[in-house]
Kinemage of the C-alpha trace (Angstrom):
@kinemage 1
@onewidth
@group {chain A} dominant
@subgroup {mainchain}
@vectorlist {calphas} color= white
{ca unk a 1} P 21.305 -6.940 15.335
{ca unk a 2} L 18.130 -7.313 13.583
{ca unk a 3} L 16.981 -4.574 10.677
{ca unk a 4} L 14.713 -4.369 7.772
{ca unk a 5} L 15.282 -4.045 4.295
{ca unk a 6} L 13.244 -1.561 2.211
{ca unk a 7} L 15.442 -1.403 -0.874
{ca unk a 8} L 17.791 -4.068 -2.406
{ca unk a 9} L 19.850 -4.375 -5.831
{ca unk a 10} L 22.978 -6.072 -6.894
{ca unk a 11} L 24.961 -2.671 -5.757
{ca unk a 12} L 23.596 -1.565 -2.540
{ca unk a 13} L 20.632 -1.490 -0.674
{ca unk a 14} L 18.624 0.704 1.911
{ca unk a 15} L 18.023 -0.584 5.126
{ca unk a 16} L 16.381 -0.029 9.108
{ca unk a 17} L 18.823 -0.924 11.386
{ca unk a 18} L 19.474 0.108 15.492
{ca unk a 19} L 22.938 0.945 14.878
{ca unk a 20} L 24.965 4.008 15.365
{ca unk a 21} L 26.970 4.281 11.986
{ca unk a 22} L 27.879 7.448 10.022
{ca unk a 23} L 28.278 7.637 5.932
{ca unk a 24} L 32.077 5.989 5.066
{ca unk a 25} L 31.886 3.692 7.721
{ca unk a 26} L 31.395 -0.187 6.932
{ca unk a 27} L 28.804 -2.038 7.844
{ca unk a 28} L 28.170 -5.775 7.470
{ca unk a 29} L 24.894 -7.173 6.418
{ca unk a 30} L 23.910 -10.749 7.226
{ca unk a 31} L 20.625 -12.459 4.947
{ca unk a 32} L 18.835 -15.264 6.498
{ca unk a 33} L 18.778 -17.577 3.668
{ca unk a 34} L 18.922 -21.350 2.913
{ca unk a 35} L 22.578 -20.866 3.891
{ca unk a 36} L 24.362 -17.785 5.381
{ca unk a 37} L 25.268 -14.673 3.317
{ca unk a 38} L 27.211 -11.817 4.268
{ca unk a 39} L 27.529 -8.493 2.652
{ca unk a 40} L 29.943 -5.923 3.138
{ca unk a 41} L 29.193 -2.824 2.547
{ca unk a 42} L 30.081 1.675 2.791
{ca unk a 43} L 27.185 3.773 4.294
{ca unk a 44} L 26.805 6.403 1.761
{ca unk a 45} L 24.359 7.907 3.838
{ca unk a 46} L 21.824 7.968 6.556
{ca unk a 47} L 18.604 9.600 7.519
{ca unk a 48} L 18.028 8.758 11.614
{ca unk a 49} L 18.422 4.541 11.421
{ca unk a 50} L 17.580 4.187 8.092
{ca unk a 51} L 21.025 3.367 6.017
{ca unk a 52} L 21.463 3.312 2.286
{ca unk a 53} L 24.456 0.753 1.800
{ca unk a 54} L 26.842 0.286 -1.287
{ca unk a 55} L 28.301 -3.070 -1.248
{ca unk a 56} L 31.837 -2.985 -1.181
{ca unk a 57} L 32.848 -5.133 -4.113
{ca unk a 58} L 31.762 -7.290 -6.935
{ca unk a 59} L 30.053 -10.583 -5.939
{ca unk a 60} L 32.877 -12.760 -5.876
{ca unk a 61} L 30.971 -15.966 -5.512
{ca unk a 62} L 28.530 -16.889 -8.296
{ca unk a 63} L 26.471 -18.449 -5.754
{ca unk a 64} L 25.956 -15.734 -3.099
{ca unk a 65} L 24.963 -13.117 -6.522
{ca unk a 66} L 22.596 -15.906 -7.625
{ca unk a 67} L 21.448 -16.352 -4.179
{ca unk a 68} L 21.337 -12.773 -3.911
{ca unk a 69} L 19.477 -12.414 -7.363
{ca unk a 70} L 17.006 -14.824 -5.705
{ca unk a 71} L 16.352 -12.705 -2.855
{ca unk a 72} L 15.649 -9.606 -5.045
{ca unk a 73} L 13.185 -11.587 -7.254
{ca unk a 74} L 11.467 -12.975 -4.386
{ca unk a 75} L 10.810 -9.650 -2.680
{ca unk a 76} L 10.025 -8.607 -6.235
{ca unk a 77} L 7.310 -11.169 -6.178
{ca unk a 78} L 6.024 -10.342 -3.107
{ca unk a 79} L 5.639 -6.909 -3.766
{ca unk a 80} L 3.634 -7.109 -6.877
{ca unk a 81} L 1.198 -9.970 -5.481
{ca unk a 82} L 0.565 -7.226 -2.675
{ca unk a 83} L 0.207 -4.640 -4.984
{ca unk a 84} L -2.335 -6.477 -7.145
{ca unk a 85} L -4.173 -7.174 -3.835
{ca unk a 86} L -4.067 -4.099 -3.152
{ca unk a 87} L -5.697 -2.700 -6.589
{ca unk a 88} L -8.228 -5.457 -6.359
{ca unk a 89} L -9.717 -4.603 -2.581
{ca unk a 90} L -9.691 -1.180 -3.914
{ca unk a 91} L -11.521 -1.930 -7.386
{ca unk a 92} L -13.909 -4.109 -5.045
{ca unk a 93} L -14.808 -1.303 -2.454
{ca unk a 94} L -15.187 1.046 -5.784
{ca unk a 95} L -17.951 -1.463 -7.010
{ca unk a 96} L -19.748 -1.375 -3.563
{ca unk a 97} L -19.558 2.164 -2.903
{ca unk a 98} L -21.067 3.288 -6.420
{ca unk a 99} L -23.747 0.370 -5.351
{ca unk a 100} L -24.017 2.572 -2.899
{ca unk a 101} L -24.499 5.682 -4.640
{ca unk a 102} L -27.101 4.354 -6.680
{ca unk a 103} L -28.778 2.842 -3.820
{ca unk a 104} L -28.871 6.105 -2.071
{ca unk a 105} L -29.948 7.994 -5.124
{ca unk a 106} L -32.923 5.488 -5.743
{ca unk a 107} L -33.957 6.382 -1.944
{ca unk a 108} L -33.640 10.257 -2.703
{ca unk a 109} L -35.677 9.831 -5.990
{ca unk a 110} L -38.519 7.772 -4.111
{ca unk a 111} L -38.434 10.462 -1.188
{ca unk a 112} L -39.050 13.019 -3.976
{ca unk a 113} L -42.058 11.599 -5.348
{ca unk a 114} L -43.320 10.374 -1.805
{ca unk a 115} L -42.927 14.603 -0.636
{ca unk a 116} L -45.089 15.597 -3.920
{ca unk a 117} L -47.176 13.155 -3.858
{ca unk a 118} L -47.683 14.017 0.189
{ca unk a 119} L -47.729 17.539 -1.115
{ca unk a 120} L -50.801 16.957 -3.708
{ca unk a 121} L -52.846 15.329 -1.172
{ca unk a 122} L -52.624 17.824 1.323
{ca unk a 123} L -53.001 20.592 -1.157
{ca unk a 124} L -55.898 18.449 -2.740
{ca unk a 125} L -57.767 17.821 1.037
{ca unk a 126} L -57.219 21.760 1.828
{ca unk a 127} L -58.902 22.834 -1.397
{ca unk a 128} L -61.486 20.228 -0.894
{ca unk a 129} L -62.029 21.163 2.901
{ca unk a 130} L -62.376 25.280 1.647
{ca unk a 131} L -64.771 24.200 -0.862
{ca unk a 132} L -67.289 22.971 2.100
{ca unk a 133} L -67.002 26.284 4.038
């Protein structure tokens, strides 16, 4: 059965998974790598289908903990090159929005003058019309 995993580490991890297992029970955990490497492992506990998993014993094989290792570095990776994504859209749309700002405020200053300038004219053509009467 398929799952997700949101949390990994040499001793356990936390995973999504459909299944219908309670804290003590075994589960065992399958990676699609190069090769095939299986993990088993104790539900310590469980929150709806989201499992955290201790694996059961000390990687026995060099190559499945390397292979393992791997697998945490990679998602490691991953995670930071999303991250700094991430802070760089949001540093981007920070630039363009105080573009913004000073757009706007440019606008709001040249309405300003435009109203008192409007404002002078009409209070300098109503003073020059009650001059003439």
């Amino acid at each position: 059965m398929p799952g997700l995993v949101s949390e990994l580490s040499r001793s356990g991890m936390e995973l999504y998974g459909g299944v219908d297992l309670q804290p003590g029970e075994l589960m065992e955990v399958e990676f699609q790598t190069s090769g095939s490497l299986h993990v088993t492992g104790v539900v310590r506990n469980r929150s709806g289908f989201c499992f955290g998993l201790e694996f059961c014993a000390a990687w026995k094989e060099p190559e499945a903990a390397d292979e393992l290792e791997s697998l945490i570095s990679a998602r490691h990776e991953i995670c930071l090159q999303e991250t700094q994504q991430n802070i760089n859209r949001s540093l981007q749309t920070l630039v363009e929005l105080k573009k913004c700002r000073k757009e706007i405020q440019g606008l709001a200053n040249a309405l300003d003058e435009w109203v008192k300038t409007r404002q002078r004219i009409e209070s300098a053509t109503a003073r020059s019309r009650s001059a003439k009467t």
